[in-house]
C-alpha positions as CSV (number, residue, x, y, z in Angstrom):
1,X,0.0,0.0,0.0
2,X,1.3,3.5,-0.8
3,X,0.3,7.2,-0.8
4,X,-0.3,7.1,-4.7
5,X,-2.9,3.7,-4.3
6,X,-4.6,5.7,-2.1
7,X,-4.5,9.2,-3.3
8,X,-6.7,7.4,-6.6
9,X,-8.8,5.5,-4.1
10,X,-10.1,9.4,-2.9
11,X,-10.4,10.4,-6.3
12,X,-12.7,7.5,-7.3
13,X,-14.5,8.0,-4.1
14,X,-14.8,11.4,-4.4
15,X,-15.8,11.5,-7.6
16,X,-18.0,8.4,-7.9
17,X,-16.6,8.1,-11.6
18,X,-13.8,6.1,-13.2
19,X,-13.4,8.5,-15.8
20,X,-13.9,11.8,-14.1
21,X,-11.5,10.3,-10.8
22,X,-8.8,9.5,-14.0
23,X,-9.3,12.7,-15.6
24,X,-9.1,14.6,-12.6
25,X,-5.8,12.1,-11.5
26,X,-4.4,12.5,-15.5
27,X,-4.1,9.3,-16.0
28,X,-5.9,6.5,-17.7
29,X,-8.7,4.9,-17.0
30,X,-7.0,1.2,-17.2
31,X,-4.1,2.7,-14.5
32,X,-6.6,3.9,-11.9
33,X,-8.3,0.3,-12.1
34,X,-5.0,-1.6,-11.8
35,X,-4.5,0.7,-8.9
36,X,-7.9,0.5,-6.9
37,X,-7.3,-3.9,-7.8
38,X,-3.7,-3.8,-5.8
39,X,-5.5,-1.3,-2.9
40,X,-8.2,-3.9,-3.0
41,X,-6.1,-7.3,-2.8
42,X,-3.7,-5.1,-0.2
43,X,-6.8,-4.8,2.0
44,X,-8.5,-8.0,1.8
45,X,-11.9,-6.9,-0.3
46,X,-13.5,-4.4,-2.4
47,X,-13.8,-1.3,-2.1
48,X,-16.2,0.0,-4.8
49,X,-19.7,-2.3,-6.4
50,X,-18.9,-1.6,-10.1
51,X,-22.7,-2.0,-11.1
52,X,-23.2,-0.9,-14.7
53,X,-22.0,2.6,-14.9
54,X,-22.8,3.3,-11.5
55,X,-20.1,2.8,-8.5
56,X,-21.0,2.7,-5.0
57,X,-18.7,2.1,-2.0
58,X,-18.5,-1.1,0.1
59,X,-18.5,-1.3,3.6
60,X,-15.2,-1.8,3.6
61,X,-14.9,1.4,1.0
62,X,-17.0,3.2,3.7
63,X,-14.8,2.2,6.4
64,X,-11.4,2.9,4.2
65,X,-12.0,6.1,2.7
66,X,-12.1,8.9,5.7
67,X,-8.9,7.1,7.3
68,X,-7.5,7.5,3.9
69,X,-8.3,10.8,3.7
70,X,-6.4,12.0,6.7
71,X,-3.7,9.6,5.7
72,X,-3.2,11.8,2.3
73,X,-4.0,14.9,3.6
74,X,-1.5,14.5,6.8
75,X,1.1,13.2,4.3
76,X,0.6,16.5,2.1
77,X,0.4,18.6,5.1
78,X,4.1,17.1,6.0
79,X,5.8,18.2,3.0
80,X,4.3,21.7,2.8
81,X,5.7,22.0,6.2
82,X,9.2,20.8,5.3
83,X,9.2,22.9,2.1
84,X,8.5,25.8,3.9
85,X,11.1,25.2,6.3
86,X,13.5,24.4,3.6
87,X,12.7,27.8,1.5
88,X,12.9,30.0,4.7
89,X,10.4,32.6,3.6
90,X,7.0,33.5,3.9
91,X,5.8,31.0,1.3
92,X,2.6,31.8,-0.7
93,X,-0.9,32.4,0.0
94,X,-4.0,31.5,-1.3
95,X,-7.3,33.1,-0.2
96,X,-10.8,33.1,-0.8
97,X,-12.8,36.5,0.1
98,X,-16.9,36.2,0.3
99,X,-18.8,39.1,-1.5
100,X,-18.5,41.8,1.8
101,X,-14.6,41.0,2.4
102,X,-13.6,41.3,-1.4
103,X,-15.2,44.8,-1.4
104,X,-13.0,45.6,2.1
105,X,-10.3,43.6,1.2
106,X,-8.9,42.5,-2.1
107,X,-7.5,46.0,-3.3
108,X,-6.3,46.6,0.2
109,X,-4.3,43.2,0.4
110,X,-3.0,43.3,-2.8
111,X,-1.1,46.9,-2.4
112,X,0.2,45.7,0.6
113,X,1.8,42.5,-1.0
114,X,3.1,44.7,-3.2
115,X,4.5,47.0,-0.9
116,X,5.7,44.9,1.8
117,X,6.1,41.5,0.6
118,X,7.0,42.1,-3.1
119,X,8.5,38.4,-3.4
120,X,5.5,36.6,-2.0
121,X,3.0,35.3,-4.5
122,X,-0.7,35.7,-3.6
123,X,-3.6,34.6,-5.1
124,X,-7.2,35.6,-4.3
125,X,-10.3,33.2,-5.1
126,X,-14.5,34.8,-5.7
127,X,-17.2,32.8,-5.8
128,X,-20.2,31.5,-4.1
129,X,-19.4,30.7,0.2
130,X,-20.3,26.7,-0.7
131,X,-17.8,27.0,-3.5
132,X,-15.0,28.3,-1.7
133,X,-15.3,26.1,1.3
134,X,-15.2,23.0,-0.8
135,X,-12.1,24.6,-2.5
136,X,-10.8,24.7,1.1
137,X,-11.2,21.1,1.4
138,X,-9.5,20.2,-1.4
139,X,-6.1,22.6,-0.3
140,X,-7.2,24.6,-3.3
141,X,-7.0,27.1,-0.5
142,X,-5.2,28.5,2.4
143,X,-7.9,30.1,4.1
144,X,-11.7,31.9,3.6
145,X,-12.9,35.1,4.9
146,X,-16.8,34.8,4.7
147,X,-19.7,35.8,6.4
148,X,-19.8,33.0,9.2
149,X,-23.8,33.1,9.0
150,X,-23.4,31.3,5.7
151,X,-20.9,28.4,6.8
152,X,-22.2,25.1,8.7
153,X,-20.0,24.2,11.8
154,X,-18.0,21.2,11.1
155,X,-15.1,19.9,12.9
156,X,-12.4,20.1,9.9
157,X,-13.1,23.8,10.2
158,X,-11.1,26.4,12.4
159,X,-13.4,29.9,12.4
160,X,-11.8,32.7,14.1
161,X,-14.6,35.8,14.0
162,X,-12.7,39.3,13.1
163,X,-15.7,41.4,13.2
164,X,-19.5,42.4,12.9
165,X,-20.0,44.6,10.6
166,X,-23.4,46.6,10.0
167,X,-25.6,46.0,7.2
168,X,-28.4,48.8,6.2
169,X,-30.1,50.2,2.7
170,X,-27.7,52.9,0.8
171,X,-29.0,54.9,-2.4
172,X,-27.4,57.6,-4.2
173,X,-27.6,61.1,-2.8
174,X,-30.2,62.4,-5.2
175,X,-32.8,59.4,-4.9
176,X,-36.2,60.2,-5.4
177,X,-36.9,58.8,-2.2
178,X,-34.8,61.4,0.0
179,X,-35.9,64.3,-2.9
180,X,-39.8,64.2,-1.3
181,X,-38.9,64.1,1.9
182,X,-36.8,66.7,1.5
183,X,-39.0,68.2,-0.5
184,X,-41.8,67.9,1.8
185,X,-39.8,70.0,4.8
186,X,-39.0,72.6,2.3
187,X,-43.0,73.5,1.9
188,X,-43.4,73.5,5.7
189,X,-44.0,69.8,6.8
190,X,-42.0,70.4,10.4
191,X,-41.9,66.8,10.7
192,X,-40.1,66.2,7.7
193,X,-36.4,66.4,8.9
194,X,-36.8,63.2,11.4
195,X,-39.3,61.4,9.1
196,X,-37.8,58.3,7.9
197,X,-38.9,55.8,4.9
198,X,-40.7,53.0,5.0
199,X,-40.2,49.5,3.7
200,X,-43.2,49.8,1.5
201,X,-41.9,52.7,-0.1
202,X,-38.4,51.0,-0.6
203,X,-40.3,48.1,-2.7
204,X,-40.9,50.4,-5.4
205,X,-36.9,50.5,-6.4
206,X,-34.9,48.0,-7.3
207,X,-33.3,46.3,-4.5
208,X,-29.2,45.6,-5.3
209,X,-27.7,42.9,-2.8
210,X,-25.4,40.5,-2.7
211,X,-26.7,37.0,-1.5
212,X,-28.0,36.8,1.8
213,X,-27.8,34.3,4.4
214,X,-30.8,32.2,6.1
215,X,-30.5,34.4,9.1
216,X,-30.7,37.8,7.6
217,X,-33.0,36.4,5.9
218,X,-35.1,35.6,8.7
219,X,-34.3,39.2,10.5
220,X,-36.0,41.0,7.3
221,X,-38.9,39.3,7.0
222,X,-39.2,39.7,11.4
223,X,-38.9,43.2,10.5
224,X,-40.7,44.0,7.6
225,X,-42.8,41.0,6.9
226,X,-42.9,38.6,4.3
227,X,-42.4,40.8,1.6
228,X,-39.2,41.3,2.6
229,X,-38.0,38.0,1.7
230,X,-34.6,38.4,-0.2
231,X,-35.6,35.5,-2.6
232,X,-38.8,37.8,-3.5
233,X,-37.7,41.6,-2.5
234,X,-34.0,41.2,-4.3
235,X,-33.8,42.0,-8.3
236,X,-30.3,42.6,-8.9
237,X,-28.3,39.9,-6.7
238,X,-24.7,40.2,-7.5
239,X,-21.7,38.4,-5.6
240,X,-19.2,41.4,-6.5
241,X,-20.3,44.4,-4.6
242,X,-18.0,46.9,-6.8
243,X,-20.6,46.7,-9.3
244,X,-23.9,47.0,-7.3
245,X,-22.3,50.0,-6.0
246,X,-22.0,51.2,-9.4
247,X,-25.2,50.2,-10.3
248,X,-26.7,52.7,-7.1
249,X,-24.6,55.4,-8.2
250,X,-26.0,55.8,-11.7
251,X,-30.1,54.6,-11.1
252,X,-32.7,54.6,-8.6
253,X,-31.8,50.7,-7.2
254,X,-31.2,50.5,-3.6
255,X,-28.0,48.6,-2.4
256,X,-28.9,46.3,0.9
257,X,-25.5,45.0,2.6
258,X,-22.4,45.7,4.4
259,X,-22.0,49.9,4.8
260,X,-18.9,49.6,5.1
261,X,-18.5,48.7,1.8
262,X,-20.0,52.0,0.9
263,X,-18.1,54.0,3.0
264,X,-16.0,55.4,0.2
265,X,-19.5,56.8,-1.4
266,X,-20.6,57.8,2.2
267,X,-17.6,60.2,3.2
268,X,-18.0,62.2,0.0
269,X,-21.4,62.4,0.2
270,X,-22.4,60.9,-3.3
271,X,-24.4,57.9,-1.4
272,X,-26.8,57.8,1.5
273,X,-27.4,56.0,4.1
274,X,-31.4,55.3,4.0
275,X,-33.0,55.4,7.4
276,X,-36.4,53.0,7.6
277,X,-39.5,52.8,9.9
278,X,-38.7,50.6,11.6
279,X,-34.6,50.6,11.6
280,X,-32.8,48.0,10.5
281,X,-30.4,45.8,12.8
282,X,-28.7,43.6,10.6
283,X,-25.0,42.5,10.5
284,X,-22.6,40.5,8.9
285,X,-20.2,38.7,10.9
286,X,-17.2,38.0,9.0
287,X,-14.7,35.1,10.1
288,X,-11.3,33.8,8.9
289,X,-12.1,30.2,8.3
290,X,-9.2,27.8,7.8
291,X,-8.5,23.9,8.0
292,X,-8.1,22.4,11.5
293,X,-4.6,21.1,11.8
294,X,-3.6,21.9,9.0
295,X,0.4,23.6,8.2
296,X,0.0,27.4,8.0
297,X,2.1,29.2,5.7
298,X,4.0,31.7,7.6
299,X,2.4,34.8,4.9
300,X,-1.2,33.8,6.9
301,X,0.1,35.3,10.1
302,X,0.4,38.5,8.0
303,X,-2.9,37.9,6.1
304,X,-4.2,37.2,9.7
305,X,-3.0,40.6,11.1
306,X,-4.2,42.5,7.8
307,X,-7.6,41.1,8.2
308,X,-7.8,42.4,11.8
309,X,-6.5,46.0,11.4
310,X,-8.3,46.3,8.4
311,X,-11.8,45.4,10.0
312,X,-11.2,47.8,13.1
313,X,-10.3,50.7,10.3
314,X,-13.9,49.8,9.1
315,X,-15.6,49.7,12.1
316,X,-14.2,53.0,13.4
317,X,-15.1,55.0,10.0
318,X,-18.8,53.9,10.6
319,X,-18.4,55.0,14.4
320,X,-17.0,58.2,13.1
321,X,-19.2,58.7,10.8
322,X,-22.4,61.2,11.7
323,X,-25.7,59.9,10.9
324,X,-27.0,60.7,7.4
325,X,-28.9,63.8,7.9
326,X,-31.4,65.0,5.4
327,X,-31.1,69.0,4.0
C-alpha cells in the first residue's frame, strides 16, 4: 500500500466516476483500475460495487475512505511543512474572500503584498461561500474570509470571527426617495427632517444585494414581513459588490449589505445611508475560516494581522461617521 494507491482510491470515491477520478488524477482509465485492484487485494476486499456505470462504496470502501483521507491529507500537510522550512520565507498564499470581504479587502491586500512582501505570490479566489469552502477542502486554499452566518460548523473547520459589521439600505444622494422628503420639509412639513422611509416605499426600487444568508433572511422578513424576503424583494443579486455599488450610483436601485462597503460613497457624500421605519439591525459577521490542523504558511500570520487592522479601520469609520442627515 502506498500514498499514490490511495491518493486514486479518494479520487474514485470522491468523484463516484472512473473516468472523471482519471481525468481529474491524469491518468488513464485502465491505471486507476490496476491501482484500486492492488488497494483492494492489499486490503482483503473491495472497495467499490462496479454496477453498470454506476459505483458505489462497500462497507469496507465506507470504512477505508475517511482514514485514507487524513492519511493523504496529513502526508501533504508534512511536505508543505518541510518545504516551507526548507525555502525559509514566507511562502505563498491563497485566499478566498466572500462578497462583503472582497469589497474591504482585495484591493487593500493586494497593495500591501506589493509593498511589503513584493517576493511573496498571492492569489485571491471569488465565488459562491459553498464553492470556496469545498475549495478549502481540497487545499485549493489556504484560508476563507466569509460571512460566518453562511458556513455550517463542522469539525475540519477552524473559524476565528474578526468582526460584525453593520448592514443597512444605501441609495445615491439624489434618490427620489430622499428628494420628497426633502421636498416635503421645504413646503413646511416640520416633521419632515426626522421622518424616515418606510419599507413599502423601498419596494418600489430595485433592491441591489449580494446573497444573503438564512439568518438575515429571517431578520428581514421579522422586521418587515414577508415581503421582505430576499428571494422575493431582491432583483439585482450580484456576488461582487464593486458593481452594485456602481449600479446605485448611476439609477434609482437601492443597495442592501455591508456599509462599510460604501463608506467610500458615504464620506463624500455621493451615497446615503437610507434610514427605515422601523430601523434595521442587521449584521454580517465576518470570520477567517481555515483547515483544523492543517500547516499554515507563515504569509497567513500577515494575512491574519491585515484582516484584523483592516476590520477595526472599518468599524471605526462607521463610528466616526455622523448619521445621514437630510437637508
Amino acid at each position: 500500500m502506498n500514498l499514490k494507491h490511495l491518493s486514486h482510491w479518494l479520487a474514485l470515491a470522491e468523484t463516484g466516476s472512473f473516468s472523471r477520478a482519471a481525468e481529474k488524477l491524469h491518468i488513464t482509465q485502465s491505471a486507476l483500475s490496476r491501482s484500486i485492484q492492488v488497494l483492494e487485494d492489499e486490503l482483503g476486499g473491495p472497495l467499490v460495487d462496479r454496477i453498470g456505470k454506476k459505483n458505489e462504496l462497500t462497507p469496507l470502501g465506507l470504512t477505508v475512505l475517511e482514514r485514507a483521507r487524513r492519511i493523504v491529507h496529513e502526508a501533504a500537510e508534512l511536505k508543505q511543512g518541510a518545504a516551507l522550512l526548507q525555502q525559509g520565507g514566507l511562502g505563498s498564499l491563497r485566499v478566498g474572500l466572500g462578497s462583503g470581504p472582497g469589497a474591504l479587502l482585495m484591493t487593500p491586500w493586494l497593495r500591501h503584498v506589493a509593498v511589503h512582501h513584493p517576493g511573496v505570490q498571492v492569489s485571491i479566489g471569488r465565488g459562491a461561500t459553498e464553492l470556496q469552502l469545498q475549495q478549502l477542502r481540497e487545499r485549493e486554499l489556504d484560508a476563507l474570509v466569509v460571512d460566518v452566518r453562511r458556513v455550517a460548523p463542522a469539525a475540519d473547520l477552524q473559524i476565528e470571527v474578526m468582526a460584525d459589521l453593520r448592514a443597512g439600505f444605501v441609495c445615491r444622494k439624489g434618490h427620489p426617495l430622499l428628494r420628497n422628503l426633502s421636498e416635503a420639509a421645504q413646503h413646511g412639513d416640520t416633521g419632515a427632517m426626522s421622518q424616515t422611509i418606510t419599507f413599502e416605499a423601498l419596494l418600489a426600487y430595485p433592491i441591489a444585494s449580494t446573497p444573503l444568508s438564512d439568518e438575515v433572511a429571517r431578520i428581514l422578513v421579522a422586521h418587515y414581513g414577508a415581503a421582505a424576503d430576499p428571494q422575493r424583494m431582491t432583483t439585482l443579486r450580484c456576488e461582487e459588490i464593486a458593481s452594485l455599488m456602481d449600479t446605485v450610483r448611476h439609477t434609482d436601485a437601492v443597495y442592501l449589505g455591508i456599509i462599510a462597503a460604501a463608506q467610500h460613497g458615504l464620506k463624500s457624500g455621493e451615497l446615503v445611508e437610507m434610514q427605515l421605519s422601523p430601523a434595521f439591525v442587521g449584521a454580517a459577521r465576518l470570520a477567517l475560516v481555515t483547515l483544523a490542523g492543517r500547516t499554515e504558511a507563515p504569509m497567513m500570520a500577515v494575512f491574519r494581522r491585515f484582516v484584523a487592522q483592516q476590520m477595526q479601520e472599518a468599524q471605526a469609520a462607521l463610528e466616526d461617521r455622523e448619521p445621514p442627515v437630510l437637508r
